[in-house]
N, C-alpha and C positions, 0 to 999 in steps of 0.2 A: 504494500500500500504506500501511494507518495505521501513524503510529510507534506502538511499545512501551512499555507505560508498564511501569515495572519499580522494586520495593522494593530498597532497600541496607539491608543488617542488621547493624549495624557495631556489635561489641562491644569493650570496651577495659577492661584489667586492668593488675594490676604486669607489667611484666619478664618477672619470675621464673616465671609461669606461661607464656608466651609457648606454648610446645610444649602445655599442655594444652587452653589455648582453640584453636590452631588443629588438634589432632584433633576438637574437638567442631564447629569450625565446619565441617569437611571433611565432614561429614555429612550438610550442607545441600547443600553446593556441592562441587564439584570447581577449582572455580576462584575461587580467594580471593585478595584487595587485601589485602597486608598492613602496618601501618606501624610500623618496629620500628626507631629511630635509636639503639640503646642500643651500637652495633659503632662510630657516628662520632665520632668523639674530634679533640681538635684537631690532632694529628699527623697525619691524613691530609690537611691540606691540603697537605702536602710530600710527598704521594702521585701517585700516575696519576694521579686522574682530579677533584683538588682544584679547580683550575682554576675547573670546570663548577658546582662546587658552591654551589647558593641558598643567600642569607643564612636562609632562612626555616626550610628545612630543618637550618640548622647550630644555629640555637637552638629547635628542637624539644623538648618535652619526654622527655629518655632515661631516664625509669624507667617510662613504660607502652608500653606497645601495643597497636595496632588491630587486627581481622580484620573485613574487611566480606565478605558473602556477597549473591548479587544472585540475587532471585526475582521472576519476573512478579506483576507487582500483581493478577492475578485471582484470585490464587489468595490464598488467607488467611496473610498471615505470621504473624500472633496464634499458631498451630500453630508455626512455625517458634523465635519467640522462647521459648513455652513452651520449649520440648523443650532449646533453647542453657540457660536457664537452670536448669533440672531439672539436665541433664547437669553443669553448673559448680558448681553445689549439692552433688551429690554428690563431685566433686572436691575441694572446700570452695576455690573459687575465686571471689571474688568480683569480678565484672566490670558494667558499666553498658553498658546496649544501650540502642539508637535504631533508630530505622524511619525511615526516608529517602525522597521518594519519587523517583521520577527518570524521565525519559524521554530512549527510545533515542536521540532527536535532539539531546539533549544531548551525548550522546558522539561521534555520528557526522558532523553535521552543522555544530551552531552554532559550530566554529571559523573555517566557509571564508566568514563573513560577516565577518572580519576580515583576508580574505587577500587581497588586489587585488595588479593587473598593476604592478609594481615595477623600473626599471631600474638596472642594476645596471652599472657600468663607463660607456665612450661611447656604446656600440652595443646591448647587450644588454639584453632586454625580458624578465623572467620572469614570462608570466601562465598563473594555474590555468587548470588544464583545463577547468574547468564555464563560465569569463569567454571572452567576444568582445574579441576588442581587431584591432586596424587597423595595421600597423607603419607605422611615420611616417619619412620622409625617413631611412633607410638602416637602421632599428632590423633588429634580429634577434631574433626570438620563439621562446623556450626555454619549451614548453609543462609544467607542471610538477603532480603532484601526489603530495603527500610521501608519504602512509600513514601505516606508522609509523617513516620512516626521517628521519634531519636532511637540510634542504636543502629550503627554499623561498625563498629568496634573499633571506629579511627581514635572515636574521642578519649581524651586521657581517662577519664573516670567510670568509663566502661572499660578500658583495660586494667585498672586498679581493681575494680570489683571483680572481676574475673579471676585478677591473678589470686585474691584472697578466698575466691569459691574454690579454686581447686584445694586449696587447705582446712576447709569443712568440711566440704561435702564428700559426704561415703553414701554406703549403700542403704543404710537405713534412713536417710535424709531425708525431712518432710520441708521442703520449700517454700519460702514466700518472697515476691518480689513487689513491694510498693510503687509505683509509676514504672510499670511495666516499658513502655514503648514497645519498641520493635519484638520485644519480648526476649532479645538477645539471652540474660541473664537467666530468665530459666529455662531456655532450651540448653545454654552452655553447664546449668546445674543438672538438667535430665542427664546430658550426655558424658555428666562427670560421674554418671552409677545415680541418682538421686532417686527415690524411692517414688518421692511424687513430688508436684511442683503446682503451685497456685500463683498467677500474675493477675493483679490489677492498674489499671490506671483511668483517671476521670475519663478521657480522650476515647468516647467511641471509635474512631476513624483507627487510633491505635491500638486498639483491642481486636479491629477487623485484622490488621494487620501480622498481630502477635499471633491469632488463631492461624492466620495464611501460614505464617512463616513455620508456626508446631509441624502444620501440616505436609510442608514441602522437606521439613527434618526427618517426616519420619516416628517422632515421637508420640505417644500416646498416653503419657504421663501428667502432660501439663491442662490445665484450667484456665481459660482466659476472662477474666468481668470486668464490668465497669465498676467503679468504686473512686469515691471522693476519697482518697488516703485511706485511712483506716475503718469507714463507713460501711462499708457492705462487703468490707474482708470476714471470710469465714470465720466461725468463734473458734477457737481450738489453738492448742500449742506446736508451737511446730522449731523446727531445728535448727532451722539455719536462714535468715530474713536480710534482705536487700534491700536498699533504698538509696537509688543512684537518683536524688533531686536535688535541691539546692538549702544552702546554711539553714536558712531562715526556715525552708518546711519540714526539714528534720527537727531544727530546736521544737518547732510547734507539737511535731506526732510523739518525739520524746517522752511527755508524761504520759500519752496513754497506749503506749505500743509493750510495756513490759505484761501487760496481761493474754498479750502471744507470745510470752515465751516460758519456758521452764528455766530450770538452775543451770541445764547447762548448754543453752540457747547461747546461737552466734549471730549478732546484729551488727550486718555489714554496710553501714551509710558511706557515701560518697557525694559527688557534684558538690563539691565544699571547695571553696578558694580560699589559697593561705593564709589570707586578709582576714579570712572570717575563722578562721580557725581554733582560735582564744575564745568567742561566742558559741561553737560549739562545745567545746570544755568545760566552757562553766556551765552549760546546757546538762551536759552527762552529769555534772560531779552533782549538781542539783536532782537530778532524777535516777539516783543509786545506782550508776553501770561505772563498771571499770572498762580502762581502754586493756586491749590485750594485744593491740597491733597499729601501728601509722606507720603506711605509705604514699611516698610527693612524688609528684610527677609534671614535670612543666609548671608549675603554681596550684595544682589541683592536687587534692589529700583527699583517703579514703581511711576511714576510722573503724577496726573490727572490735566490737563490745559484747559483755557479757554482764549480768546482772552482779550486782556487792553483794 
C-alpha cells in the first residue's frame, strides 16, 4: 500500500484567542494538535508529573498558540487556509498559517529505524517485533513493540528495573507492575521463570497494548487492567512489585502500597531523577521500608525496598 502524503495547516495567534482559532480550526478537522504552554509555569516542576518535563518544552514560547489541522495532500488546502483565515478575519483574530507537507511514514514508520535489539540487565534481550535476532549463550528475548505506550527498553529506568527483576524474581514469583505501559516489565518478569504477573496502568490505549505485546510473547501468565495506581489493583500479597513512574507518584502510592506486600516483598520503584532522590528517602524512611538496593544511570535511580 503507498504511504499518504498528507498537508499540516498549522495556525498560530496570541493566547488570548486560543478558544476562537480552535473553533475555527475544528471545522476543518475533528482532530487537532494543539500547542498551548501558557498553563506551564515554573511551579509545576514540584508537581506530578515535572520530573518528565523537556527542557524545550519549559522555555516554549507562553503567549501564542498552535492548532494544526491535517488534510490529504490531494485535495487543495488553498480552500482550506482561505476559509481559516476569512473565519479569523471576521473574528478580528489575527493568526499566521503554514502548509506543511508530510507523509504518513513519517509518523508511522520512521521511528522503528532507530529502535534495535537492546539488552537490558544480564540476561534480557528487548528486540522489536518487525527485527530477527538469535539469543546468544542464555539471552532471553522480550519481543517488544510500544505503540503508543512507554516501554521499549531504551529508556534508563526500564533498564534499571529490569536489571533488578532479574535478582527477585524466581519461580514462585507473584508479580505486580504499577503503570504498566508497554507492559515490558512483566513480560521481562514472566520470562524470568515468574509464577504469575499482574500489570496495570490508568492508560487504556496502554493496557491494549501491554495485552498485544503478552500476546505476540507468547506468555500466558500475565493480566492486563486499567487501574488509577493502586485503585483496582487486585487485593492480595504478592512478591515482587514494580513501579517505573515518576518521584512525586511513588512518594504519593508509598503509604498505601505496603498492604500488597508481605515481610518478604520486593518493591522495585524507579523513573526517579537524582534531583528528587533525597524526597524519595524521606518518602521511605517515613512509611517503614528499608532500601536494600540503588542503582544510577545517566541521572535516573531505581530504589529496590523491603518493609522494616
Amino acid at each position: 500500500m503507498e504511504n499518504t502524503n498528507w498537508i499540516q495547516i498549522k495556525a498560530t495567534t496570541d493566547v488570548k484567542n486560543s478558544d476562537k482559532l480552535i473553533a475555527v480550526m475544528s471545522m476543518i478537522s475533528n482532530s487537532l494538535q494543539i500547542e498551548d504552554y501558557s498553563d506551564l509555569e515554573d511551579r509545576i516542576l514540584d508537581g506530578v508529573y515535572g520530573d518528565l518535563i523537556d527542557e524545550s518544552v519549559l522555555n516554549a514560547d507562553k503567549t501564542i498558540v498552535s492548532v494544526s489541522a491535517y488534510v490529504p495532500a490531494d485535495k487543495p488546502a488553498t480552500d482550506h487556509t482561505a476559509y481559516i483565515q476569512e473565519r479569523l478575519e471576521a473574528l478580528g483574530v489575527e493568526a499566521k498559517i503554514e502548509l506543511i507537507s508530510l507523509c504518513e511514514e513519517d509518523w508511522a514508520d520512521s521511528w522503528k529505524q532507530y529502535y534495535k535489539p537492546i539488552k537490558i540487565g544480564q540476561r534480557l534481550v528487548v528486540v522489536p517485533m518487525w527485527e530477527k535476532y538469535d539469543a546468544q549463550n542464555g539471552e532471553i528475548i522480550v519481543k517488544m513493540d510500544p505503540g503508543m505506550a512507554f516501554g521499549t527498553g531504551t529508556h534508563e529506568t526500564t533498564r534499571l528495573c529490569a536489571t533488578l527483576l532479574e535478582k527477585y524474581v524466581d519461580s514462585e514469583s507473584v508479580m505486580l507492575d504499577v503503570g504498566c505501559g508497554s507492559g515490558i516489565l512483566a513480560i521481562c518478569a514472566s520470562k524470568l521463570g515468574a509464577k504469575k504477573c499482574y500489570a496495570y496502568d490508568i492508560d487504556p490505549v496502554a493496557v491494549r497494548v501491554a495485552r498485544e505485546n503478552v500476546k505476540d510473547n507468547d506468555v500466558s501468565n500475565i493480566d492486563c487492567e486499567v487501574s488509577d495506581l493502586l485503585k483496582g489493583v487486585k487485593e492480595q500479597k504478592y512478591d515482587v512489585i514494580t513501579a517505573n513512574i515518576v518521584a512525586d507518584i511513588i512518594i504519593r502510592m508509598l503509604p498505601d502500597i505496603s498492604r500488597f506486600m508481605h515481610e518478604k516483598t520486593t518493591l522495585v520503584v524507579s523513573g526517579i531523577i537524582d534531583e528528587r532522590c533525597e524526597d524519595v528517602y524521606k518518602s521511605i524512611n517515613e512509611n517503614n521500608f528499608k532500601i536494600t538496593e540503588e542503582i544510577h544511570e545517566n541521572g535516573w535511580c531505581a530504589i529496590s525496598l523491603m518493609k522494616k
